[in-house]
N, CA, C and O of each residue as an XYZ file, in Angstrom:
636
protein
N      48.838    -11.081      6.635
C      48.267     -9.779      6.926
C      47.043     -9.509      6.052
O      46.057     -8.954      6.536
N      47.100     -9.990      4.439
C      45.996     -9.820      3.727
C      45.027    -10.694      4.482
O      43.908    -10.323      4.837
N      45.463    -11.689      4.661
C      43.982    -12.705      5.071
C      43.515    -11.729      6.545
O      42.311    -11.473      6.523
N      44.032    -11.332      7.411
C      43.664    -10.507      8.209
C      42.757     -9.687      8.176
O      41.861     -9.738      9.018
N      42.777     -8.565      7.020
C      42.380     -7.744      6.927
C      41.294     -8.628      5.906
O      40.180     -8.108      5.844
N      41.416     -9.495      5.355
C      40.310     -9.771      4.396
C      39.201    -10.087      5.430
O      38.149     -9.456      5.320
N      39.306    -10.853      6.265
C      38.333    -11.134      7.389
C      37.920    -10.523      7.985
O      36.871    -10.963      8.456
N      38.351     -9.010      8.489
C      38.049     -8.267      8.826
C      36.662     -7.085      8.294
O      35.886     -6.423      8.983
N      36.813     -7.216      6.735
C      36.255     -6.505      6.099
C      34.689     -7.257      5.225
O      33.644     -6.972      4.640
N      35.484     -8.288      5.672
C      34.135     -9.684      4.947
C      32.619     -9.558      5.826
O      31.680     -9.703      5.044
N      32.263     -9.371      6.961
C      31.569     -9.371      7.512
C      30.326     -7.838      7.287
O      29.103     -7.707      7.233
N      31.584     -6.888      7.211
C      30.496     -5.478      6.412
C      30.097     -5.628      5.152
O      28.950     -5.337      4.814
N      31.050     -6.126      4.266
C      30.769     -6.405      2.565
C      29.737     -7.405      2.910
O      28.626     -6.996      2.573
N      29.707     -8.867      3.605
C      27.930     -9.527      3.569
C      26.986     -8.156      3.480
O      26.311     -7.791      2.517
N      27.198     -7.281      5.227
C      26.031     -6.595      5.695
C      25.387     -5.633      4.725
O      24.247     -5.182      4.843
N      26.476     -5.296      3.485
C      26.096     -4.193      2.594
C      25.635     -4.732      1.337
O      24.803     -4.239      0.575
N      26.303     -5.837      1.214
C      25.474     -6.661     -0.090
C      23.905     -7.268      0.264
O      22.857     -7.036     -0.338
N      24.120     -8.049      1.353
C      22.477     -8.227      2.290
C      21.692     -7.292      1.815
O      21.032     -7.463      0.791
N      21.680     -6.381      2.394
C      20.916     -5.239      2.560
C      20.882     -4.087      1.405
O      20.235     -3.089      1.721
N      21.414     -4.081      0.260
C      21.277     -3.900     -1.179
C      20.239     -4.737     -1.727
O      19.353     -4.217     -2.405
N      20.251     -5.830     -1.533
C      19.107     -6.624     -2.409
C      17.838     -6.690     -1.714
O      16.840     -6.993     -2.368
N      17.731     -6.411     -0.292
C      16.340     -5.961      0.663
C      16.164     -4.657     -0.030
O      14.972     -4.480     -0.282
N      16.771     -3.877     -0.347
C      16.305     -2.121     -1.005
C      15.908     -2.152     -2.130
O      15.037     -1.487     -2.691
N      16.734     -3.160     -2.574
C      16.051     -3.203     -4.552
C      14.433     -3.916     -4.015
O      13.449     -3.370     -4.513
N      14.222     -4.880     -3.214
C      13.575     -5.639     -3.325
C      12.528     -4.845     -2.788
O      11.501     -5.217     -3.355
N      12.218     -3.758     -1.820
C      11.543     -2.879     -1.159
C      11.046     -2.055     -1.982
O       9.901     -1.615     -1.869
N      12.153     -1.631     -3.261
C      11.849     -0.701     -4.098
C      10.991     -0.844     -5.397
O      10.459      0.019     -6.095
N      11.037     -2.611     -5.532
C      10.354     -3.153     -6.365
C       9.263     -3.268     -6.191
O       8.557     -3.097     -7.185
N       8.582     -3.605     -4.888
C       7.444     -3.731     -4.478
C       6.790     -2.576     -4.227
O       5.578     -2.636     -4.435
N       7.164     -1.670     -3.890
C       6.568     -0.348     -3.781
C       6.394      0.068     -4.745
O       5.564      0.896     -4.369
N       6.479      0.266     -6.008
C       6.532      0.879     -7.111
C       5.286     -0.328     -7.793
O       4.196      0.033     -8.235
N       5.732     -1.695     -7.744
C       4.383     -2.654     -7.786
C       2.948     -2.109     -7.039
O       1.902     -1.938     -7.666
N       3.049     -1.958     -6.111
C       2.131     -1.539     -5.314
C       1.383     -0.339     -5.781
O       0.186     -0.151     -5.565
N       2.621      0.912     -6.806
C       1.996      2.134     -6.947
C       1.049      1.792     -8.383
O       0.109      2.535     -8.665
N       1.231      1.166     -8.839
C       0.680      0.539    -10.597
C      -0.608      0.001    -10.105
O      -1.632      0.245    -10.744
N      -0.660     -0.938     -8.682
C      -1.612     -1.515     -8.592
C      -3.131     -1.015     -8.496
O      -4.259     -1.238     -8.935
N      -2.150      0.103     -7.321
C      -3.500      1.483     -7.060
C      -4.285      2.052     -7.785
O      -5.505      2.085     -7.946
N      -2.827      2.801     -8.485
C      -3.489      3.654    -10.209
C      -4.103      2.354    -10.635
O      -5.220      2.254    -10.127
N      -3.796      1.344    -11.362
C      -4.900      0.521    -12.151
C      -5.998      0.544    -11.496
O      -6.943      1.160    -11.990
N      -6.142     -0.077    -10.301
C      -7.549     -0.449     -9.657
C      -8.645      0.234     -9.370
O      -9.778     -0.177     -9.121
N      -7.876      2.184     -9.469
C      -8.866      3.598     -9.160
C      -8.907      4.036    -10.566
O      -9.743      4.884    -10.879
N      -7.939      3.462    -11.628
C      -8.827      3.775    -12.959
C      -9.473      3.094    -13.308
O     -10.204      3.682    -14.106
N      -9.944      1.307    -13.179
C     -10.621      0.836    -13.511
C     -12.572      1.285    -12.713
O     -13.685      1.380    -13.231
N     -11.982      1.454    -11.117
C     -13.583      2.015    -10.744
C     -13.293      3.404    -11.718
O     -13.690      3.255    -12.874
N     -12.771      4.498    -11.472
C     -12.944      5.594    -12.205
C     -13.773      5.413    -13.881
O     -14.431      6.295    -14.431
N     -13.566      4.382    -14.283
C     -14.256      3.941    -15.712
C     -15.164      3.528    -15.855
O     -15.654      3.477    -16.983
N     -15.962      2.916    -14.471
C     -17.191      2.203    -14.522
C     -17.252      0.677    -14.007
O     -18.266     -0.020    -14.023
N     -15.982      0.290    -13.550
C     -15.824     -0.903    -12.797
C     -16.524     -0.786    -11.825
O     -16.892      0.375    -11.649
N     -17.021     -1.797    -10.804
C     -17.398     -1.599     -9.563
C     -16.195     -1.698     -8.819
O     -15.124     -1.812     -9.414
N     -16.260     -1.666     -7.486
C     -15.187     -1.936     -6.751
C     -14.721     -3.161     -6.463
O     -13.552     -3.472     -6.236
N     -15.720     -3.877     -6.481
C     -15.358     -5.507     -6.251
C     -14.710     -6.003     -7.087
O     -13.882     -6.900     -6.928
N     -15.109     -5.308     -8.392
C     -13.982     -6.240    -10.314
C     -13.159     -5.072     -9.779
O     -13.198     -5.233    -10.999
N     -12.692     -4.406     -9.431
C     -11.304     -3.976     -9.084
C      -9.706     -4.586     -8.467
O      -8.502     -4.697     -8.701
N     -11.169     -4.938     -7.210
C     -10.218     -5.748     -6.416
C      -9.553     -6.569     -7.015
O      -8.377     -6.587     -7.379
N     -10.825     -7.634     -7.146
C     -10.653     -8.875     -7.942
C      -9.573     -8.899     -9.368
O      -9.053     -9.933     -9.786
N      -9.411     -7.745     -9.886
C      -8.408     -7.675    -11.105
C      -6.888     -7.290    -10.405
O      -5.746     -7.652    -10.690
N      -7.454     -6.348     -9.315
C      -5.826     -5.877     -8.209
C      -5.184     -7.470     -7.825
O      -3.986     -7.613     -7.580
N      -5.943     -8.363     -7.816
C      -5.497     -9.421     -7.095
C      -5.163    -10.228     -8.159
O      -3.977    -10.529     -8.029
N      -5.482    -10.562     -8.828
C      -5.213    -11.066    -10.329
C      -3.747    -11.341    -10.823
O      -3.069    -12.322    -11.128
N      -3.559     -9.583    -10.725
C      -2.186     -9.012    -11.190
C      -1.473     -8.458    -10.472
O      -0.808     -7.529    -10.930
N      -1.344     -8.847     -8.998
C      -0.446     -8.483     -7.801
C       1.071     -9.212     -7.975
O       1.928     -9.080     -7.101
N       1.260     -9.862     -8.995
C       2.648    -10.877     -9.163
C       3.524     -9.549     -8.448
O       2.881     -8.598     -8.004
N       4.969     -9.566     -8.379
C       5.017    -11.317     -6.995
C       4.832    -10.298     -5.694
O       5.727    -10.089     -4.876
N       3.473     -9.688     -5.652
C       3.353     -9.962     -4.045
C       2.412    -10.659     -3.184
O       2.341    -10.842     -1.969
N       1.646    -11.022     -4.290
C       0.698    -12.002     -3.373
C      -0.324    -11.642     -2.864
O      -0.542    -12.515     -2.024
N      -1.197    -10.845     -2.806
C      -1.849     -9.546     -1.867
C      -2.636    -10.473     -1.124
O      -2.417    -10.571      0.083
N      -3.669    -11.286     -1.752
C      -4.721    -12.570     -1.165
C      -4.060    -13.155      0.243
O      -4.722    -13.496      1.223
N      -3.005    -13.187      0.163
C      -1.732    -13.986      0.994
C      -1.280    -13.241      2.273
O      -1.487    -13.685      3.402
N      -0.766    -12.292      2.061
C       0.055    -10.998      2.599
C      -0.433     -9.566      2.522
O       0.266     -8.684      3.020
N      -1.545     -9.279      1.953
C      -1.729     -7.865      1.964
C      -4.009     -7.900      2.286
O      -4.975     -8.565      2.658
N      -3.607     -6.822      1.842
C      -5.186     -6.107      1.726
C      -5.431     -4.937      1.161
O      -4.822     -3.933      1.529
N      -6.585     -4.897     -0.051
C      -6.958     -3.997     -0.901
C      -8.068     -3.731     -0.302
O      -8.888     -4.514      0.177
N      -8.082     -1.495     -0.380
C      -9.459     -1.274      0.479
C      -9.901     -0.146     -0.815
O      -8.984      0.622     -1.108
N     -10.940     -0.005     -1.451
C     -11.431      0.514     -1.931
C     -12.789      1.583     -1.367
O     -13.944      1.173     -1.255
N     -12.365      2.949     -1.069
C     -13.458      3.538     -0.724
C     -13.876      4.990     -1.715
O     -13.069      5.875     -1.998
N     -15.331      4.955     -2.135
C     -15.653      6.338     -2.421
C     -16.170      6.786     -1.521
O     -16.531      6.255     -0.471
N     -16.275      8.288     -2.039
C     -16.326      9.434     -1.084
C     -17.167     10.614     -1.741
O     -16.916     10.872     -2.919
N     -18.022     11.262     -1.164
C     -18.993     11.880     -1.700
C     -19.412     13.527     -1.190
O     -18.386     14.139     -0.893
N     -20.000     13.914     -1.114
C     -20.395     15.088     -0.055
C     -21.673     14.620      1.075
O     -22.502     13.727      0.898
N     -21.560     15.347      2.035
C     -22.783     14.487      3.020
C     -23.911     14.993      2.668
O     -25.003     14.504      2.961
N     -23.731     16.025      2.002
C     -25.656     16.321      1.687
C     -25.620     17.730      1.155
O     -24.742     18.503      1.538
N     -26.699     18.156      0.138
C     -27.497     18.971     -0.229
C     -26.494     20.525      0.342
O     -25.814     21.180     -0.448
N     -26.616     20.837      1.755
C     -26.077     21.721      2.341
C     -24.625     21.362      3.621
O     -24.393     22.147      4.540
N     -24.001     20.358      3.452
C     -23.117     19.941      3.832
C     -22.188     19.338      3.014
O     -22.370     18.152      2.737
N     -21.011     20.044      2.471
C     -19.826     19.698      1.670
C     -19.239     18.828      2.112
O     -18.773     18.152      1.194
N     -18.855     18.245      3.575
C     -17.723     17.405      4.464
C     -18.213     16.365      3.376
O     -19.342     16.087      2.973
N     -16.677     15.785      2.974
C     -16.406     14.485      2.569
C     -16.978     13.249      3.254
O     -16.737     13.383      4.454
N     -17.522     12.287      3.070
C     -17.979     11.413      3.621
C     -17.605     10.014      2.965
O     -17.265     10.094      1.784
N     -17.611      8.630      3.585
C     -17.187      7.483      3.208
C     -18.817      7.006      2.716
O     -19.552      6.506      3.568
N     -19.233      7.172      1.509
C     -20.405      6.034      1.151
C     -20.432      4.406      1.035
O     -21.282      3.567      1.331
N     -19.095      4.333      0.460
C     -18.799      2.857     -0.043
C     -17.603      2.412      0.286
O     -16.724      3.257      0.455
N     -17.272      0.948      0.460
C     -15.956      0.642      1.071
C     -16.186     -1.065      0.828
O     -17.060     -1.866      1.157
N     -15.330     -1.115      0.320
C     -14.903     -2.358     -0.155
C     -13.256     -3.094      0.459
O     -12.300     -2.323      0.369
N     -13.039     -4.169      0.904
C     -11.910     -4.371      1.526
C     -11.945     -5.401      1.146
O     -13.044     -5.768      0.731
N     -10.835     -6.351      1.088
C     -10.494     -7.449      0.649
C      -8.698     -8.180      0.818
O      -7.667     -7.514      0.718
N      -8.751     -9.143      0.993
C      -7.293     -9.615      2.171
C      -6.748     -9.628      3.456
O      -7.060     -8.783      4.295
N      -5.842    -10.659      3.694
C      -6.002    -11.539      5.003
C      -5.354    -10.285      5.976
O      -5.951    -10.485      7.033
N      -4.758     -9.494      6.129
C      -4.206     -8.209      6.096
C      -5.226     -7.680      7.761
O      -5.094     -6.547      8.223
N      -5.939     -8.488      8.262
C      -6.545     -7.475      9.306
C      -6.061     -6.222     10.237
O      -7.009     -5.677     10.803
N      -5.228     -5.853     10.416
C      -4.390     -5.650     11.013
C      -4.043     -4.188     10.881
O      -3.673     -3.290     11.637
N      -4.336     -4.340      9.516
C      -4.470     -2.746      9.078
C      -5.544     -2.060      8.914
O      -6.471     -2.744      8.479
N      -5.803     -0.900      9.103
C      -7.146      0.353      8.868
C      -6.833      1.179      8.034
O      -5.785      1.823      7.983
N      -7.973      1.218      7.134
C      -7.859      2.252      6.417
C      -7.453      3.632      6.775
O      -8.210      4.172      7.581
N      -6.388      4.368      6.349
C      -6.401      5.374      6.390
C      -7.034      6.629      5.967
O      -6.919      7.797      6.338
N      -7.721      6.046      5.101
C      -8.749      7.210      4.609
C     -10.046      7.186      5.592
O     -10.584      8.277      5.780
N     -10.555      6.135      6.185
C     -11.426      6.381      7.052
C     -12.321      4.958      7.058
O     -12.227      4.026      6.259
N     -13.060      5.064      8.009
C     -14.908      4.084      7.915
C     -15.549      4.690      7.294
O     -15.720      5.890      7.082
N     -16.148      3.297      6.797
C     -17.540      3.495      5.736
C     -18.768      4.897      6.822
O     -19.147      4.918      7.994
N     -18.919      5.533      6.013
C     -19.926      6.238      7.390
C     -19.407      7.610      8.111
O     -19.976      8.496      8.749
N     -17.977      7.350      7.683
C     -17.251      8.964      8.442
C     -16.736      9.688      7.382
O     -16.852      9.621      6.158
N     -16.105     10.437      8.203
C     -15.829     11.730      7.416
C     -14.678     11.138      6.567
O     -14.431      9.983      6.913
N     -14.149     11.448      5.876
C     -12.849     10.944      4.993
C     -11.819     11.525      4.747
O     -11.809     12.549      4.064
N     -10.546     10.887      5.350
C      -9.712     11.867      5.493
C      -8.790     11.794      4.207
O      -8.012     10.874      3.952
N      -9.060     13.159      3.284
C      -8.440     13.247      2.144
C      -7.273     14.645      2.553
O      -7.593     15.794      2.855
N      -5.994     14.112      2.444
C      -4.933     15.225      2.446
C      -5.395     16.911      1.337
O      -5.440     17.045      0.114
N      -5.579     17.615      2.125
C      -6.062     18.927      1.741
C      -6.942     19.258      1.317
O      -7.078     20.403      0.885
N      -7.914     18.299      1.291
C      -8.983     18.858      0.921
C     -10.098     18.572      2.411
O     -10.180     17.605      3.169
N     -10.841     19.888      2.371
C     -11.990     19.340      3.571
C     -14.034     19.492      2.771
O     -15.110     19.171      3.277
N     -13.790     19.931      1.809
C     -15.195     20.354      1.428
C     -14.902     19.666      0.117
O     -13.729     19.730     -0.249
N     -15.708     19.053     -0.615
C     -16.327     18.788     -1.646
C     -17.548     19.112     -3.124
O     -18.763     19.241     -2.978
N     -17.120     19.151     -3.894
C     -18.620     20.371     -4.922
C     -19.650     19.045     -4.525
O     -19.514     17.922     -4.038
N     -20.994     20.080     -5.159
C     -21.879     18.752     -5.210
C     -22.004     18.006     -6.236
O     -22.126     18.594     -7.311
N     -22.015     16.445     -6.236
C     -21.608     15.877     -7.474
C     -20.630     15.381     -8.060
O     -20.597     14.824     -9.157
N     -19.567     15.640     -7.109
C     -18.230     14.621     -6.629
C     -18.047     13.692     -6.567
O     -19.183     13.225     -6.658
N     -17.362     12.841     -6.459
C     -17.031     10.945     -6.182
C     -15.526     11.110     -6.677
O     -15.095     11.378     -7.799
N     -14.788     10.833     -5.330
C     -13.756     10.711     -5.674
C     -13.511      8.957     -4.890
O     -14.142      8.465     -3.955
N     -12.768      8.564     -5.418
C     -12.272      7.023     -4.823
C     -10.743      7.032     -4.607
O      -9.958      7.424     -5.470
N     -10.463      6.678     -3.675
C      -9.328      6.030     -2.708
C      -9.209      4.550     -2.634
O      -9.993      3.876     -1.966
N      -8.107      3.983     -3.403
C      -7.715      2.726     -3.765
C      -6.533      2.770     -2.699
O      -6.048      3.902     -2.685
N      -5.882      1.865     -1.759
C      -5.371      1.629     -0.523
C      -4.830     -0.075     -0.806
O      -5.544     -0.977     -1.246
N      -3.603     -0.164     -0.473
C      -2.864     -1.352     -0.638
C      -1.893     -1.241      0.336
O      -0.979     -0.431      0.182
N      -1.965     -1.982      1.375
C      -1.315     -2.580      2.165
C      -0.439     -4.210      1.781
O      -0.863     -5.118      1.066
N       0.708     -4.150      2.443
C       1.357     -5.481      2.442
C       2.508     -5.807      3.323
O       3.480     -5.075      3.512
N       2.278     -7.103      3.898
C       3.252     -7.178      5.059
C       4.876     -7.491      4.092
O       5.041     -8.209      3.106
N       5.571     -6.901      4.615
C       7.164     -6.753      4.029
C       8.133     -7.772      4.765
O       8.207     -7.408      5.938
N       8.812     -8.765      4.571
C       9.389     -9.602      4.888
C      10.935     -9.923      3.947
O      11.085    -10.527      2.884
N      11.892     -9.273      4.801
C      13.021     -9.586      3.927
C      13.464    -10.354      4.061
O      13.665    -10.828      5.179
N      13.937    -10.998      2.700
C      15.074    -12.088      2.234
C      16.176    -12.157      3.800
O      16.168    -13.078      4.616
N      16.824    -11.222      3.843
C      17.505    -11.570      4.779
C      17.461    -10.671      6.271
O      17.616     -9.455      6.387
N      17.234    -11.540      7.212
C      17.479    -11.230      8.096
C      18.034     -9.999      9.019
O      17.677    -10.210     10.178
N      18.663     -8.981      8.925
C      19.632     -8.177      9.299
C      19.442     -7.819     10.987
O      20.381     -7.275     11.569
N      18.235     -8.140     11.695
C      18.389     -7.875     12.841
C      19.187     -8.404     13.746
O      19.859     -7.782     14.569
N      19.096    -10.016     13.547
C      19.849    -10.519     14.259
C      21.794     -9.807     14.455
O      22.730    -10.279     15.099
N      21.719     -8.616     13.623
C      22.985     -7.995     13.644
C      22.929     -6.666     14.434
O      23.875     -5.890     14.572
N      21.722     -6.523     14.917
C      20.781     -5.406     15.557
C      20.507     -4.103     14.762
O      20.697     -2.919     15.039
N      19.746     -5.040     13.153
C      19.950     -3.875     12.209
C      18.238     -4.000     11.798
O      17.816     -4.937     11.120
N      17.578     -3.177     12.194
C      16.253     -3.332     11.316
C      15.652     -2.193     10.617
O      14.600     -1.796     11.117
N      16.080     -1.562      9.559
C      16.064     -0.717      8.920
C      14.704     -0.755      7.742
O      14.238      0.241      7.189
N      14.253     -2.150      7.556
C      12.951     -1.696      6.713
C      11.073     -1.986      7.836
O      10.748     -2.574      8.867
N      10.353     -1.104      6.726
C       9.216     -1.399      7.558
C       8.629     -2.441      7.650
O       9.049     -3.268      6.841
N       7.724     -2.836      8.364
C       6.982     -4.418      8.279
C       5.652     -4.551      7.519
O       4.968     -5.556      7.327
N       5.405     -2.875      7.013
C       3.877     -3.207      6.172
C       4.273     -1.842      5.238
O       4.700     -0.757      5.632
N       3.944     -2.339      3.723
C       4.529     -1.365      2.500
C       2.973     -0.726      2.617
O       2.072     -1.500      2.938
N       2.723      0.415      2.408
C       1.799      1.201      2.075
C       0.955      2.120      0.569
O       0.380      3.082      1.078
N       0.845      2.128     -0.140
C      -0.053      3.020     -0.809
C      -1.431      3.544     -1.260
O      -2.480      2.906     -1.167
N      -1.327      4.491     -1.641
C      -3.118      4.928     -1.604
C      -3.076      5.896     -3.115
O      -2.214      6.767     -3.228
N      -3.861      5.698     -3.981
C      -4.341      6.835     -5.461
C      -5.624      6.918     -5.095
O      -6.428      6.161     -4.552
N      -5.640      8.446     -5.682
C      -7.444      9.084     -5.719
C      -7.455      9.589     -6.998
O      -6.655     10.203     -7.704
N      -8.638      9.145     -7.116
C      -9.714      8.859     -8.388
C     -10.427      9.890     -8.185
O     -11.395     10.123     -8.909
């Protein structure tokens, strides 16, 4: 009767241990991802360009690989002019195999979509550091018709 019930119960204990170490592992990378941002929008924020940003984001992406699996988009953002406050994309820097994804803050050239804010002082520069990465778990779980994580981790810091 024990072996019964042990077999019975063996198949959820995999599905919950599985899928414990996909959450740590989701949770690790996301939180990687949030360090990466902040570093890369304080280093432009200091006088880096955007390109030694990247190039240092990628450096120190351990273990996700970004060159590989992701894409770093670096954009500032400015006012459009003299008598027009709207946020605008001046500069944009992108980098990784990652096509697939668009910036969410916007194109070089448009308006820029910054959460709550729509006008800008004059003399502004704010930067939006953006890290994308495709997410691939250790294990499997669909084939159990379980797909509970996303397929691309996201974050964005403004500078």
């Amino acid at each position: 009767m024990a072996y019964v019930e042990l077999m019975l119960i063996t198949p959820l204990l995999a599905i919950i241990l599985l899928g414990s170490i996909d959450l740590g592992r989701l949770i690790f990378f996301s939180q990687v991802m949030a360090n990466l941002t902040r570093e890369a929008g304080s280093l432009v924020s200091r006088g880096s360009t955007p390109e030694q940003a990247v190039a240092a984001t990628e450096l120190s992406d351990d273990p996700l690989d970004i060159s590989v699996d992701g894409i770093v988009i670096i954009s500032r953002v400015r006012r459009q002019g003299a008598f027009d406050a709207t946020p605008v994309i001046f500069e944009q820097v992108a980098n990784g195999p990652l096509s697939s994804f668009a910036s969410k803050v916007g194109v070089l050239g448009a308006t820029a979509n910054i959460p709550g804010i729509t006008e800008l002082d004059d003399g502004v520069i704010l930067t939006a550091v953006e890290i994308a990465h495709d997410y691939d778990p250790v294990f499997n779980l669909s084939a159990w018709g379980m797909s509970p994580w996303p397929d691309d981790l996201y974050d964005v810091a403004w500078f």
